[in-house]
Each structure stands twice: as structure tokens, then as C-alpha cells.
C-alpha positions as a Markdown table, in Angstrom:
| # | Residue | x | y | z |
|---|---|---|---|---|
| 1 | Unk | 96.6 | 62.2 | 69.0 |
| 2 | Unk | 97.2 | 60.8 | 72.4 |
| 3 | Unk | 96.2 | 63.2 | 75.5 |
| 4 | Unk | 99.8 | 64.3 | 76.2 |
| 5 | Unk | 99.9 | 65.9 | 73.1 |
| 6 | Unk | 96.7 | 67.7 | 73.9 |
| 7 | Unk | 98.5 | 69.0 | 77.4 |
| 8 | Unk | 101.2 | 70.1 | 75.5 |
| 9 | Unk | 99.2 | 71.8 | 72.6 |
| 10 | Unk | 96.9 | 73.0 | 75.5 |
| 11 | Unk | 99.9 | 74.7 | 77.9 |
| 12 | Unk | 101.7 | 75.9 | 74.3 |
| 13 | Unk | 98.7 | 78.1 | 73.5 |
| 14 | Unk | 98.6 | 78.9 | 77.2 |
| 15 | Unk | 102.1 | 80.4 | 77.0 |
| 16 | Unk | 101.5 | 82.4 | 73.5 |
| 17 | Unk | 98.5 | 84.1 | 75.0 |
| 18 | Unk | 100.3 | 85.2 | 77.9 |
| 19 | Unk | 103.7 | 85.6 | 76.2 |
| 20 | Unk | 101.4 | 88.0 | 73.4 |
| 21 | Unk | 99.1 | 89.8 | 76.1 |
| 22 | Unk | 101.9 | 91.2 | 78.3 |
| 23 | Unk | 104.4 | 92.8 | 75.9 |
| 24 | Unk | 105.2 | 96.4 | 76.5 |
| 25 | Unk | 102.5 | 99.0 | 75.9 |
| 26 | Unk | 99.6 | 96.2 | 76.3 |
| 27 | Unk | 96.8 | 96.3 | 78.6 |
| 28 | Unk | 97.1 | 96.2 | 82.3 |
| 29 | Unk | 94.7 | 95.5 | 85.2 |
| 30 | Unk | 91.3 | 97.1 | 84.2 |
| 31 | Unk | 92.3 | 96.9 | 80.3 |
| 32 | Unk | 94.3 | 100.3 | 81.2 |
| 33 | Unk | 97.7 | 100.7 | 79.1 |
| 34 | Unk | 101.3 | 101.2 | 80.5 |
| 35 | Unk | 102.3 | 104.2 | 79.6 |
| 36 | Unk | 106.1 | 106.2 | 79.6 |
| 37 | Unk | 105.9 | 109.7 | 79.7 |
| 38 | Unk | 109.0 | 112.3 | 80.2 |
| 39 | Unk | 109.3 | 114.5 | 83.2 |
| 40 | Unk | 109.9 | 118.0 | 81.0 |
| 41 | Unk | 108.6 | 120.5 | 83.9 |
| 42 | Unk | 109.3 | 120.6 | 87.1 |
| 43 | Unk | 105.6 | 120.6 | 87.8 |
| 44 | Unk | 104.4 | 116.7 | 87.1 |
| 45 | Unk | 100.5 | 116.3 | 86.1 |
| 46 | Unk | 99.1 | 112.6 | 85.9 |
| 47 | Unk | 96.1 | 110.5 | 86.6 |
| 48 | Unk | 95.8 | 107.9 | 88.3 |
| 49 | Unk | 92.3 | 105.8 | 89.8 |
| 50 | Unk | 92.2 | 102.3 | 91.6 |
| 51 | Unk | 91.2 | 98.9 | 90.4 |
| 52 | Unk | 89.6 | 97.3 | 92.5 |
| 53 | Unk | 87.7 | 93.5 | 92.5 |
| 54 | Unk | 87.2 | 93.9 | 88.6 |
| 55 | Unk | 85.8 | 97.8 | 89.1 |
| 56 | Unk | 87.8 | 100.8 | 88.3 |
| 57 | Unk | 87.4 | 103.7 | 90.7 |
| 58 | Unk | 87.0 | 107.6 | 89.7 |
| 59 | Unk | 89.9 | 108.8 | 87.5 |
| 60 | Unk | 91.7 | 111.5 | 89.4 |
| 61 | Unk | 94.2 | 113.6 | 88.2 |
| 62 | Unk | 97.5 | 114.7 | 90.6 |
| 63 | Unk | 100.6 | 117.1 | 90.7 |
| 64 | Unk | 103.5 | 117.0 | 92.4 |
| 65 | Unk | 106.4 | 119.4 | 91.9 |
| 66 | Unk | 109.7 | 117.8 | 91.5 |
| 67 | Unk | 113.7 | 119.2 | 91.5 |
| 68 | Unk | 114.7 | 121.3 | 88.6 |
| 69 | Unk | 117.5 | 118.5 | 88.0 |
| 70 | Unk | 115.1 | 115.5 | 87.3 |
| 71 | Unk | 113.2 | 117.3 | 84.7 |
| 72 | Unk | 114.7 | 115.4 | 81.6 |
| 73 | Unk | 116.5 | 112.7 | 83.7 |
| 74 | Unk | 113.5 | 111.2 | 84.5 |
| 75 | Unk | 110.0 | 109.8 | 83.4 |
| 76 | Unk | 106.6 | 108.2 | 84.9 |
| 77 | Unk | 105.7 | 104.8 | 84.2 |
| 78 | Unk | 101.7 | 104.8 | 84.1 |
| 79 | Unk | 99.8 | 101.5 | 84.5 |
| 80 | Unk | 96.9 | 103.3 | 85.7 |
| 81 | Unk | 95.9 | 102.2 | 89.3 |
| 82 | Unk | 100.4 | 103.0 | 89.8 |
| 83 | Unk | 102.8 | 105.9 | 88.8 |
| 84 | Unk | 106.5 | 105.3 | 89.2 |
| 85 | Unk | 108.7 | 108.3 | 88.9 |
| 86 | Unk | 112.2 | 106.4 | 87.1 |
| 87 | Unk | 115.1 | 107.4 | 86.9 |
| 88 | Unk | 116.9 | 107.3 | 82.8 |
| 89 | Unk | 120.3 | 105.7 | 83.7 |
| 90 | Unk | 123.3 | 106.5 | 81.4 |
| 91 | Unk | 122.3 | 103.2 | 79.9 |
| 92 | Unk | 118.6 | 103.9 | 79.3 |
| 93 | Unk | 117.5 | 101.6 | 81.7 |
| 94 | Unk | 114.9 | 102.6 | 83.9 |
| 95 | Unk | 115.6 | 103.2 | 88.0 |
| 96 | Unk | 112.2 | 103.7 | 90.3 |
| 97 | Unk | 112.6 | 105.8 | 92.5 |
| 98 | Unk | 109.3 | 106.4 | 94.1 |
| 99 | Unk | 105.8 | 105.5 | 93.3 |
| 100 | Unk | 102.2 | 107.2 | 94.1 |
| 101 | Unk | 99.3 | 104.4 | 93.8 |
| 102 | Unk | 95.4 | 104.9 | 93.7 |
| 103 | Unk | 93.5 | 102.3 | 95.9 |
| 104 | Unk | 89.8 | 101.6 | 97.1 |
| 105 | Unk | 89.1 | 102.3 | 101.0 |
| 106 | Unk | 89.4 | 97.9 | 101.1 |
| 107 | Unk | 92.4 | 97.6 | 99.6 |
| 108 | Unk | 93.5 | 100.4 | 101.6 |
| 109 | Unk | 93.0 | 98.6 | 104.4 |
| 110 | Unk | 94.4 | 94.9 | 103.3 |
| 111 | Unk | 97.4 | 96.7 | 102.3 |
| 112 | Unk | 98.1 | 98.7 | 105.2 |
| 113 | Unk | 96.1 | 96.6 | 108.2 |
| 114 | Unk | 96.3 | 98.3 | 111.6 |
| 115 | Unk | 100.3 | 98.1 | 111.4 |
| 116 | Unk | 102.5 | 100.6 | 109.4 |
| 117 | Unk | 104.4 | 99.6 | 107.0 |
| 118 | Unk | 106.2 | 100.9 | 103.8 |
| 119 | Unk | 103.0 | 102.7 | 102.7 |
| 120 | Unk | 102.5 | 106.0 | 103.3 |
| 121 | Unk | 99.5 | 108.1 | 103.3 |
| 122 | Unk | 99.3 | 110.9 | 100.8 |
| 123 | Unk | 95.8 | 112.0 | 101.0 |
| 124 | Unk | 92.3 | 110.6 | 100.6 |
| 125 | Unk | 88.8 | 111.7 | 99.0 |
| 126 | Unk | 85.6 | 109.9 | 100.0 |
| 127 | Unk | 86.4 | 106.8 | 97.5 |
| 128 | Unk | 89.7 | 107.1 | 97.1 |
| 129 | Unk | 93.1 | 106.8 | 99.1 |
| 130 | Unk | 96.3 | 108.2 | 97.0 |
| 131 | Unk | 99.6 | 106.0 | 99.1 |
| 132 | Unk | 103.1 | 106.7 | 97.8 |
| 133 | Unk | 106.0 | 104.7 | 98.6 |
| 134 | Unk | 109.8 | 104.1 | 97.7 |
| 135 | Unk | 112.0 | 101.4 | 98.8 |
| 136 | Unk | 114.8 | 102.0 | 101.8 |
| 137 | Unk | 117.8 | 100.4 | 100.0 |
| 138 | Unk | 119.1 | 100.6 | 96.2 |
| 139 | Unk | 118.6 | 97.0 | 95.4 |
| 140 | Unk | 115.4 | 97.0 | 93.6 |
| 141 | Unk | 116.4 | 100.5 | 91.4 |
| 142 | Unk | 119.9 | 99.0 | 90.2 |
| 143 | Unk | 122.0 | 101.9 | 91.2 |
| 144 | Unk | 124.6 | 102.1 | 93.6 |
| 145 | Unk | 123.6 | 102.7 | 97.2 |
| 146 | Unk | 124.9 | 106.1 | 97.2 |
| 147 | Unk | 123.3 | 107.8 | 93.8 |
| 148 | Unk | 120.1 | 105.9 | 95.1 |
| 149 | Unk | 120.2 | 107.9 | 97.7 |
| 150 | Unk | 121.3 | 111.1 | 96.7 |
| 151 | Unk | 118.2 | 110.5 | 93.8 |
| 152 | Unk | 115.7 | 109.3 | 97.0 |
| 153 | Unk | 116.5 | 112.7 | 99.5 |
| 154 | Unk | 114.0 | 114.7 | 97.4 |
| 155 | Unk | 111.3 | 112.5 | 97.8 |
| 156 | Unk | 110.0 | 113.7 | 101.3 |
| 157 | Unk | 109.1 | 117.2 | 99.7 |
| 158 | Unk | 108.2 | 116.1 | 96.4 |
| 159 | Unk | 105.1 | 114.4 | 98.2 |
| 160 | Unk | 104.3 | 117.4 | 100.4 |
| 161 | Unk | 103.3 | 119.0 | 97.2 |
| 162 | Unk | 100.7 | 116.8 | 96.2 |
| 163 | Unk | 97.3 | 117.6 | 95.1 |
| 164 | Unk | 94.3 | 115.7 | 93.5 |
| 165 | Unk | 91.8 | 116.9 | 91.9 |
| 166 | Unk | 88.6 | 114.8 | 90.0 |
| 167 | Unk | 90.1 | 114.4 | 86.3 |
| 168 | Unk | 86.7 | 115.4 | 84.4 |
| 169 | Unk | 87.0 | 118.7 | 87.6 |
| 170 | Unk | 90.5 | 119.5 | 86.5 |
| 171 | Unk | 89.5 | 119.1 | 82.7 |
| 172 | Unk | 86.4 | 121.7 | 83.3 |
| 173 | Unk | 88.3 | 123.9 | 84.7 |
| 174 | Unk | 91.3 | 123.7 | 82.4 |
| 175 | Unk | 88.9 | 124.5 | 79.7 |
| 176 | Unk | 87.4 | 127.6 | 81.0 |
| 177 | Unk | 90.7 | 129.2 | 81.7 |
């Protein structure tokens, strides 16, 4: 067997292992799982922690209180370290709207710099910073400028309700009530 037939044996098996290890439902940074889950209140409970340089940070579970209207129009999308609150299309296809990540204080910081950008602040613990952001224009969610932004306008006081709590906290406390 001559050694282009090794390279191509070699970047075949490549490809399957990728191709096999990033189907839907597999595991994500950290070996955490993408997961779909319906919006079906109006009151949105998820966790969320960073990964960060191989390390995943505290698991932290937040709310948010969305529109009457998106509770069965929508779902989250959780990879772990990233929620994104989609909107189900006629088509079932999936439109993000906005998303609300987890990250370290350093990746904080390399995301965001000393300059604003398209990050936004939600709130921060001692090893955690919770960001959310959603994109100005349509293009990345599929839909038409104008439902995009009808679907968008909420956003702003969707994240003034947001709260985080430590997940193993807001599991204690959940089980003494």
C-alpha cells in the first residue's frame, strides 16, 4: 500500500470521526449535550456554566420571564456554556432570536476587551459573568426583516428579568419548599 493510500485511509477516518461525533444530541464543549427544550410557561428556568481552557465553571441555574405569546412558539437550544431562545417557524425550522451565554472572568474579557460590542452584560457572580446577545438584522434567524423584529422588541425586558442562582442553591431550596 503506497503512502497516498495511507493519507487517504488516514483523512477518511478523520472525517467519520468527526462526521459521527457532531450529530445532533452528541456532546458539546466540555462533553455537555445539546439539548431542545419547549418554552411551555412564561416563566423560563435553565442552567447554564462556562467552559473555559478545558475547565467547566459552577453550574448556575437562571430565569427569565418571557411574552405570554412565545410560550409554545418557541424553545431553548442548550449546549451548556450557551442558551438560545428559537423561534418554531411554520416550517419547523428553528429562528434565534436571542441568546444568554455563561463565561469565565478571561473570556469575559477577550470577548468583550475595553470596547463594546454586541455583548451585553447581564449580571455577574464572583466566577461567573452571564452576557446575552441577539443580532441587529434578520439575516442570521431566516425570517423576514419585519417578523424578526416584531419577534426581537421583547427582548429588552425579557433580560431585565433575569436572575441566577447556584444550581445545587436553587435545588436546596426547591426541595425544602
Amino acid at each position: 500500500m503506497g503512502k497516498k493510500n495511507y493519507i487517504i485511509i488516514g483523512v477518511s477516518l478523520a472525517l467519520l470521526v468527526l462526521l459521527v461525533g457532531c450529530g445532533p444530541g452528541t456532546a458539546a464543549f466540555g462533553g455537555l449535550r445539546s439539548e431542545a427544550e419547549a418554552i411551555d410557561s412564561a416563566t423560563v428556568i435553565r442552567t447554564v456554566r462556562y467552559f473555559d481552557e478545558g475547565a467547566l465553571g459552577p453550574e448556575y441555574a437562571f430565569s427569565v420571564t418571557v411574552p405570554e405569546e412565545w410560550v409554545g412558539q418557541f424553545e431553548t437550544s442548550n449546549n451548556g456554556h450557551v442558551v438560545t431562545f428559537n423561534f418554531i417557524t411554520e416550517r419547523d425550522r428553528r429562528a434565534p432570536i436571542f441568546t444568554i451565554q455563561a463565561l469565565s472572568f478571561q473570556q469575559f474579557w477577550e470577548q468583550n476587551g475595553s470596547y463594546p460590542s454586541g455583548f451585553y452584560n447581564l449580571a455577574a457572580t464572583p466566577d461567573t459573568y452571564f452576557i446575552y446577545t441577539s443580532s441587529l438584522d434578520a439575516y442570521h434567524s431566516g425570517l423576514p426583516a419585519e417578523q424578526y423584529a416584531e419577534l426581537r422588541a421583547p427582548v429588552a425586558e425579557i433580560i431585565t428579568t433575569f436572575d441566577a442562582v447556584d444550581a445545587d442553591e436553587a435545588l436546596s431550596l426547591m426541595a425544602a419548599n
